[in-house]
N, C-alpha and C positions, 0 to 999 in steps of 0.2 A: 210425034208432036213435040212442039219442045217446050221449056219449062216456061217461059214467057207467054205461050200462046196457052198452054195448059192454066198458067194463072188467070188469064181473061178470061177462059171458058168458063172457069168455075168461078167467077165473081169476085176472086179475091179481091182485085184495085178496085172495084165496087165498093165491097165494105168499107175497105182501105179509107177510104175517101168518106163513106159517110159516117164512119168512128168517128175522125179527127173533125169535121164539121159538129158533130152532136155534142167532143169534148170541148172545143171551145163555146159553144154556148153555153154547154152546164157550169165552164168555170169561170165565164159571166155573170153568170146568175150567184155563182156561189161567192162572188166577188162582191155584189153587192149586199149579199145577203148577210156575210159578214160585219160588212161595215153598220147597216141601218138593224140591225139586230143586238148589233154588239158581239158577236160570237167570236171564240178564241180564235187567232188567227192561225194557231196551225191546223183548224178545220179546211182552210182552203190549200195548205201543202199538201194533207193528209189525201186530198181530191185529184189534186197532182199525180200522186205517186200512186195513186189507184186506177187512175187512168191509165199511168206510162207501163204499168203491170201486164193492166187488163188488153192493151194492143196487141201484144205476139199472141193473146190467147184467140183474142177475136179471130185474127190471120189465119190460124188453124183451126177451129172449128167452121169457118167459112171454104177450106180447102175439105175440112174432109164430110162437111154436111151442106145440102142446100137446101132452099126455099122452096115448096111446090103450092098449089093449090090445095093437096091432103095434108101439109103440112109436113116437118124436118124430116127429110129423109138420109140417110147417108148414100154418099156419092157413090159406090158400088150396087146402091140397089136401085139407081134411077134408071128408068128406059128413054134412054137419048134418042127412042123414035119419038116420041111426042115432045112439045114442044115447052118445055118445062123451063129449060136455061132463059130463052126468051121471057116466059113468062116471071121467073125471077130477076131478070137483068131490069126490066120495065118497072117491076117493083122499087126496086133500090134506086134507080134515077129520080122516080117520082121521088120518093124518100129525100133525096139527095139535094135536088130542086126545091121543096119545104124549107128546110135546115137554111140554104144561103138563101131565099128569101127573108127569114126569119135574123138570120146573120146577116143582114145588111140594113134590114130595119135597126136591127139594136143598134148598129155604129154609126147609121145615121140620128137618130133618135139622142143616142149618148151624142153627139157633137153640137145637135139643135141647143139639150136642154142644159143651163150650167146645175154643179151640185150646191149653189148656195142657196142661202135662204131666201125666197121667194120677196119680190117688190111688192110692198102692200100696196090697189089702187087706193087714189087718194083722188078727192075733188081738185078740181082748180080754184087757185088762191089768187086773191086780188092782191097784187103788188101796186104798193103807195112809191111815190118818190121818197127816198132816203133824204131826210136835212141836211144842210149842208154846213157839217159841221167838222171841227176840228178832231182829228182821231187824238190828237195824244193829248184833249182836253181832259185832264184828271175827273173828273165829274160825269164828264160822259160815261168813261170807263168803269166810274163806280158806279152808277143808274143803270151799268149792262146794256148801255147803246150806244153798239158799235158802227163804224161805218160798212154799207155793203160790203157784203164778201167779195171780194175779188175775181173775177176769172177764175185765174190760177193759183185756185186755190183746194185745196183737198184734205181730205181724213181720211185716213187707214183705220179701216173697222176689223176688231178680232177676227180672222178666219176662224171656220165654224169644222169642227173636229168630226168627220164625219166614220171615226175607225170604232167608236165605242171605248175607247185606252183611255187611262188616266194620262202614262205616259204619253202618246199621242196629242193631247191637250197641251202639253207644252209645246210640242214640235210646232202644232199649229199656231200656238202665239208666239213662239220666237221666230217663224218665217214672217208674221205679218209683220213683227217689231223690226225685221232685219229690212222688209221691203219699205216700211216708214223710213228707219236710216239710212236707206240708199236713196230715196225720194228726199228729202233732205238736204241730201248734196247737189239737189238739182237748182239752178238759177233760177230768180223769178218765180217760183213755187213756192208758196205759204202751205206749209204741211204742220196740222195740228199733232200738240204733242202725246206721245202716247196714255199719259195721265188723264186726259179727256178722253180721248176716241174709245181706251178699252171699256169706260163708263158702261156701254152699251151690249157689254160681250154677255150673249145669252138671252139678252131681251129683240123681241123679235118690235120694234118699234116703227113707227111709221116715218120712213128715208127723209120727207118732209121735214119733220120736228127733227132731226138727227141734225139735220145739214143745219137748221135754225139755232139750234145747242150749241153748235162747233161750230158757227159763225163763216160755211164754206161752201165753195158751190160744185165741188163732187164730193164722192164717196167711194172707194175702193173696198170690195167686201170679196169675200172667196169662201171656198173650202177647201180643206184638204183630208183625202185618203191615204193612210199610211197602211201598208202593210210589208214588213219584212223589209227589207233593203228597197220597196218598189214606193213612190207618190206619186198617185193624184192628185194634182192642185187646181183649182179651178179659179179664175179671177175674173170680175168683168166692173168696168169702171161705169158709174151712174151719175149721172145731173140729178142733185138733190132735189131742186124746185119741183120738179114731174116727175121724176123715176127714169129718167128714159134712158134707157144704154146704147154707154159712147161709143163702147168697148169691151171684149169679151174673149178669151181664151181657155183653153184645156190644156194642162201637161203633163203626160205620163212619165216619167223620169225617176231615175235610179236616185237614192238620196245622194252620192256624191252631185247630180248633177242640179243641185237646189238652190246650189250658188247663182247658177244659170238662171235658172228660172227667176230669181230673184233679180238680176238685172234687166233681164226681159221683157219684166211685167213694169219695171219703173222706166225705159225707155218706153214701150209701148204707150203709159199712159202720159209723158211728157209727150209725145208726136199728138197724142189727141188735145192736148190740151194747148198744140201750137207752139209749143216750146224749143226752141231753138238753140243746141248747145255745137260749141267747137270742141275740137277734138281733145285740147287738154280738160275742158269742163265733162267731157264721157268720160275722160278715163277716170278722174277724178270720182265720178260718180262710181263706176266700177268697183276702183279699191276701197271703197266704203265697206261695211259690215263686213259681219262674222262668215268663215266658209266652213268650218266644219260644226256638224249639223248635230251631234252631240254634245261641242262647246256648249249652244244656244240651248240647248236641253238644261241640260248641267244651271247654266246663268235662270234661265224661268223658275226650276224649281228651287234654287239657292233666294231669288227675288222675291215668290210664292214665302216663304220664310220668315224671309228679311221683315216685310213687311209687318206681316202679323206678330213679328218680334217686337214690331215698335207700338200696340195698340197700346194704348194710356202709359201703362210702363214697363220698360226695357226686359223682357224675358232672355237673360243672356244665354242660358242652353240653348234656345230656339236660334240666337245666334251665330250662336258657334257652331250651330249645323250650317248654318245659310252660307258661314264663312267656308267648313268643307266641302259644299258644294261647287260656291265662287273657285277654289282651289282648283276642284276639276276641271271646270272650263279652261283654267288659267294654264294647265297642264296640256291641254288639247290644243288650245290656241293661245298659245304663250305674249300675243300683242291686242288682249281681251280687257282694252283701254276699262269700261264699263265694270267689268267683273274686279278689277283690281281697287275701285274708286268703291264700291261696294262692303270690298271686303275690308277694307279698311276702316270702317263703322266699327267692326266686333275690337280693333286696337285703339280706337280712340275712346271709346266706353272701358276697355281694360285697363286703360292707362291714366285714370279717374275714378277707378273704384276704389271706395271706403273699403269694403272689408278683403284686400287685395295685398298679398306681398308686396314691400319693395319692390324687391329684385322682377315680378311677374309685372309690374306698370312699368319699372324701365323696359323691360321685352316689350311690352304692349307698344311703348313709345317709338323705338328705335322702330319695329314692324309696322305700325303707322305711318312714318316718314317714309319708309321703304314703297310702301303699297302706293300712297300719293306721289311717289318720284316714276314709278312706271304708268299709272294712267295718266300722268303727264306727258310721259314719252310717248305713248302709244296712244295719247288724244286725236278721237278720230276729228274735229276741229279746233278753229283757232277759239271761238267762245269756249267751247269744254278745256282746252288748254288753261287759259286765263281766268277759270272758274277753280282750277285745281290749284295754280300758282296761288291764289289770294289762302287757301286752306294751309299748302305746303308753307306759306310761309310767316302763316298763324302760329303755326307747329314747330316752329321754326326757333335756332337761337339769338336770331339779331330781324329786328324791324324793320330795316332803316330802309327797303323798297317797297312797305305795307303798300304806302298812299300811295304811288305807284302801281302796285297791282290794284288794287282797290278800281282805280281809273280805268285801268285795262279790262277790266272784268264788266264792268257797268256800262263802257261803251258796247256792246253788246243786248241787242233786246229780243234774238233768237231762243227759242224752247230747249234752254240747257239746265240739266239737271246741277244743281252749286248747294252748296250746305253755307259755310258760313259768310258766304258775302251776304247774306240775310242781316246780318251784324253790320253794314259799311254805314246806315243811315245814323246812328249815335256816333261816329269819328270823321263827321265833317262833309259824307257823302249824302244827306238826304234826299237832295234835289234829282239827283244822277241817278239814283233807287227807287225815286217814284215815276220816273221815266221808264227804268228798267220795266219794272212789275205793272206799267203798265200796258205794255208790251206782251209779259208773259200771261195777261191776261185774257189780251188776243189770240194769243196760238193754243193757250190751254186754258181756256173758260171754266174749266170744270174741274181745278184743283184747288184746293182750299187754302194751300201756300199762296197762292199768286193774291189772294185777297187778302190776307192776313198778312204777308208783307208789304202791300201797297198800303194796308192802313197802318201798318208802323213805320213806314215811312215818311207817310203824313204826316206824323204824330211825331216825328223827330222834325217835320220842316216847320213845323207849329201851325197845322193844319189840320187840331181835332176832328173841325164837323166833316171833311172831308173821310180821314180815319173811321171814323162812324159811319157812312157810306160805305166803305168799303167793306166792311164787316157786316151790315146789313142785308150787302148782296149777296154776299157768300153765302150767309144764312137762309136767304129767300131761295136760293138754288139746292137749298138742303146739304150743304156741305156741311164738315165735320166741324160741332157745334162749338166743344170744350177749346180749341182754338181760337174761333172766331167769337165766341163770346169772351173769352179774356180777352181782348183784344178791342171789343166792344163796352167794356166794362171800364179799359183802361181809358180808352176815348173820353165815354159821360166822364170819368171824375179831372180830366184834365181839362172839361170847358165848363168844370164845377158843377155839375147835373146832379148830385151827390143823389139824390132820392132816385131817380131812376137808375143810377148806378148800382144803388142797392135792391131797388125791385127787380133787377135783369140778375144778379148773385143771387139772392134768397131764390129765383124759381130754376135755377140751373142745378138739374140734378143729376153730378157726376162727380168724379174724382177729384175735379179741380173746384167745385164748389165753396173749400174752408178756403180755399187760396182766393178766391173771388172774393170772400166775405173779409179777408183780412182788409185787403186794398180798402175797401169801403171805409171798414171802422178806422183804418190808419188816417185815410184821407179824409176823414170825418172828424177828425182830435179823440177819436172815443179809444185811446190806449189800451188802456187795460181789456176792454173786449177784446178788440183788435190782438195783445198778445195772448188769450186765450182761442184766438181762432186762429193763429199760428202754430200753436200747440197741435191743433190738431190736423193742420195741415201736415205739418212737417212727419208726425206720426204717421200719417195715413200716406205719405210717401215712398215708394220703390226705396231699396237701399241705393238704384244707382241713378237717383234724384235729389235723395234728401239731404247731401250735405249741398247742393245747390239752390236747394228750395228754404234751405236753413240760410243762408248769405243772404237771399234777398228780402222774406221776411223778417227777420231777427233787424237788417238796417233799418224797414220804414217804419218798425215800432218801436224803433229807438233803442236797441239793445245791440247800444256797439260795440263791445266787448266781445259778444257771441258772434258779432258782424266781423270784425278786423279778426278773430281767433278763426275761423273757417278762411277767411280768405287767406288768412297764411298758411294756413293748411294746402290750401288752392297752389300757393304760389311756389311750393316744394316739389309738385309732379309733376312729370314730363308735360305734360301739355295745359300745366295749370294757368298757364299766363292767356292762355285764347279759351280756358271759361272763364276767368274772370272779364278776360274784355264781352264776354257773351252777356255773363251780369249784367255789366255796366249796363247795356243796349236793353236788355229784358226790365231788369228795373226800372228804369225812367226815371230816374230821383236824382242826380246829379252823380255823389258819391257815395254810392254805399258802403266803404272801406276807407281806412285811413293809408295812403301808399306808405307810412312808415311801418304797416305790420307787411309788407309785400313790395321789397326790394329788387327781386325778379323782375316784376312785372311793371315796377316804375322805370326799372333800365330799359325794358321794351316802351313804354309808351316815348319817352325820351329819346330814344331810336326812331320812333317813327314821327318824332314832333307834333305827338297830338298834343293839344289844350290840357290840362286837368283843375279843377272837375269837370266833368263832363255838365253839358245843361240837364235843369230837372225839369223835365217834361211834366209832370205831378206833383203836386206841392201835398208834402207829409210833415205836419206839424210835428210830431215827435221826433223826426230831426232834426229839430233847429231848437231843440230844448240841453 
């Protein structure tokens, strides 16, 4: 007999066959069991290699023993008069027949159901007609009534970590952040910005009020499985109003292939939503975001950092890790526009700090300029370009294209992340800034920048009560308070509210509170309070605040000596000439500083032909004594 027909006799391709059916279902199971457990992930290689062991062992104890009715016998002791092979061979097909029923359920089953977080039902809502009103009515925007969301319009909501990793958690937010950025580059799509939509990450909230928050008429939500070199990503695109899915896919892909996926799922959800691009607008879409997938690691947990570096005041070690982090991305993907404009934060804080060598704020400086000349270059748009130009060339040693960039930057009212064009509405840009912010208030509802500069921009075009709107809303949406009440503070005393000014500082209990209470007494004539609650502001200041928290209270209580001696301190470091123009803007008082202690910064404004003094938004009797 020969060896081929000898293996069928004794059942081997039998077993054969029902091993490898039994191992992939167990490491189905042990795949998900992984992820919804949390268990270490070399649990399921561990399953692998136990498998791929236990095979040849199977093979031969299948050759040299069989199945009977009395149970294992070895192959030399069966009597091949009865009918024994039969009655084992019928065994194992039933067997066998189990298993791929059972295996075809599950990959039908996993392809029905996605892994994300489940749609809460929701009743039906009566929709009114929307008024017909003007979207870029300032007023509108501060009262938070906007016009109907759009069609096409969409939020990218955190994909939801389904591996149990800490690690993995970032993976998962820098794919959704990278699918926002490639969504983004799409025409005709209003894509909320990520400061809004990750609001939600964690809270299992009702899609309804999500879409109502972010002012949008879908929602993009997924999850993703990492394990090893291998993802599951799951995405399915939803109509906010009812829940209903547009759209929905699975992808098993190796992480190099994430980039894919990432284009994938933002051309997929542009064809549902009717969107129409030519062929330079794909590509364009395409070479959007980040492609290695590490980078985006690296940039979340450096972000993760950042952030918390900046809660009330400056934690620079926390920085200077976020900054090592930024590094690594920048290392992996060398044109890591976002990581560059990041890290650049930890040098324009070093290149400012009181208790800082020389020699270590010129480095800080010259690496500042550096960092903002490549996420220029490697700006993934023309807004993020012209957002970086207005910084690069605050930092800068000559003016004289500020108003110019300034211009360029505010024509612009897409969800771009910008540091100090915040500053353009004190040098002549107000109007162009309340435009802007109100804009950004549309695509990111839910960032307490976008309220806090639309009401300082108010507040430069000489539109308190509007400013006070603005800062009202923010607050009614529970945004970050110690902002938005200075800001609301500064409002009441510039339409002379003085008593409510001071009832909204006395009940503010946080850091910035003696700073709230100075303005009051300043703007009240009451001095001598007022410089004893500077005193304790200033004290109670970060060191890498307080010689800037010392500039602008020391001027509105009249203490110009301590005012002009800081500001010339200002106007010696690398990047002192754009805090002092930061003052100016934050103060509101005209001129806090005399330009003959700060010749620097007079040959810049005189470069850029701005006015000096600046107007005083807030009238402080102790300086005009």
């Amino acid at each position: 007999m020969s060896l081929f027909a000898e293996l069928k006799r004794r059942n081997v391709f039998r077993v054969a066959m029902l091993y490898l059916v039994a191992s992939w279902l167990l490491l189905q199971v042990a795949d998900v069991g992984v992820s919804l457990l949390g268990l270490p992930e070399w649990i399921g290689k561990a399953i692998v290699l136990f498998l791929a062991i236990g095979f040849p062992l199977v093979l031969i104890f299948s050759w040299i023993f069989e199945l009977t009715p009395e149970g294992l016998k070895r192959e030399k002791d069966l009597d091949r008069s009865q009918s024994v092979t039969a009655h084992t061979s019928h065994r194992i097909n039933t067997l066998i027949v189990v298993l791929l029923v059972l295996a075809i359920a599950a990959v039908v089953v996993d392809r029905m159901v996605p892994e994300a977080v489940p749609v809460a039902e929701a009743p039906a809502i009566q929709e009114t007609p929307a008024a017909a009103t003007d979207p870029r009515d300032p007023a509108i925007f501060a009262a938070g009534k906007f016009a109907p969301a759009p069609d096409r319009s969409i939020a990218v909501l955190p994909f939801v970590n389904m591996s149990g990793n800490q690690e993995n958690e970032y993976f998962a937010d820098g794919l959704s952040e990278e699918i926002l950025n490639v969504l983004t580059g799409i025409p005709d799509l209003k894509v909320t910005a990520r400061t809004s939509s990750f609001q939600f990450k964690g809270k299992n909230a009702d899609l309804r009020e999500v879409g109502e928050a972010l002012n949008v008429a879908h929602l993009l939500e997924g999850s993703v499985r990492r394990a090893g070199d291998k993802a599951r990503i799951t995405a399915q695109l939803i109509r906010a109003k009812d829940g209903y899915h547009l759209w929905s896919e699975t992808y098993a892909r190796t992480l190099e292939d994430t980039f894919e996926v990432q284009t994938d799922i933002a051309e997929s959800v542009s064809r549902a939503l009717g969107v129409v691009m030519d062929d330079a607008q794909r590509e364009r879409m395409r070479s959007a975001g980040v492609r290695n997938v590490e980078a985006f690691i690296y940039f979340q947990r450096g972000r993760e950092r950042f952030y918390d570096a900046h809660s009330n005041e400056i934690d620079m070690p926390m920085l200077e890790e976020s900054a090592d982090l930024f590094t690594e991305a920048i290392r992996l993907e060398p044109q890591f526009a976002d990581a560059y404009f990041l890290r650049s934060d930890v040098h324009a804080h070093g290149s400012t700090a009181e208790d800082m060598e020389p020699s270590e704020r010129d480095a800080h400086g010259v690496s500042y300029l550096e960092d903002l000349a490549a996420a220029s270059t490697y700006a993934r748009s023309p807004a993020q370009k012209a957002l970086i130009e207005v910084d690069r060339t605050l930092a800068s040693s000559n003016w004289s294209a500020l108003p110019e960039r300034f211009a360029a930057a505010l024509a612009f009212t897409t969800c771009t992340e910008g540091v100090w064009i915040q500053m353009a509405p004190a040098w002549g840009f107000a109007d162009q800034a309340l435009i802007q912010n109100q804009g950004y208030i549309e695509c990111d509802p839910l960032d307490f920048f976008s309220y806090y500069n639309s009401a300082a921009a108010a507040l430069w075009s000489g539109q308190p009560e509007l400013a006070l709107e603005f800062a009202d809303r923010g607050l009614a949406l529970g945004l970050d308070a110690d902002f938005l009440q200075d800001i609301a503070v500064r409002a009441l005393l510039a339409m002379g509210r003085l008593d409510e000014a001071s009832d909204r500082a006395s009940s503010h209990d946080s850091w910035s509170r003696a700073t709230l209470l100075t303005y009051v007494a300043a703007a009240s004539g009451e001095t001598a309070q007022a410089r004893e609650q500077a005193k304790t502001a200033i004290e109670s200041s970060g060191q890498w605040r307080r010689m800037y928290v010392r500039l602008i209270l020391s001027a509105i209580v009249g203490d110009r000596e301590t005012a002009n001696r800081t500001a010339s301190w200002f106007d010696q470091l690398p990047n002192g000439q754009l805090m002092l123009a930061s003052v100016v803007f934050d103060c509101m008082c005209g001129a806090p500083f005399d330009l003959a202690a700060t010749p620097v910064f007079r040959q810049r404004i005189d470069e850029a032909e701005f006015n000096w003094p600046r107007a005083a938004i807030i009238d402080y009797p102790a300086m005009r004594e």
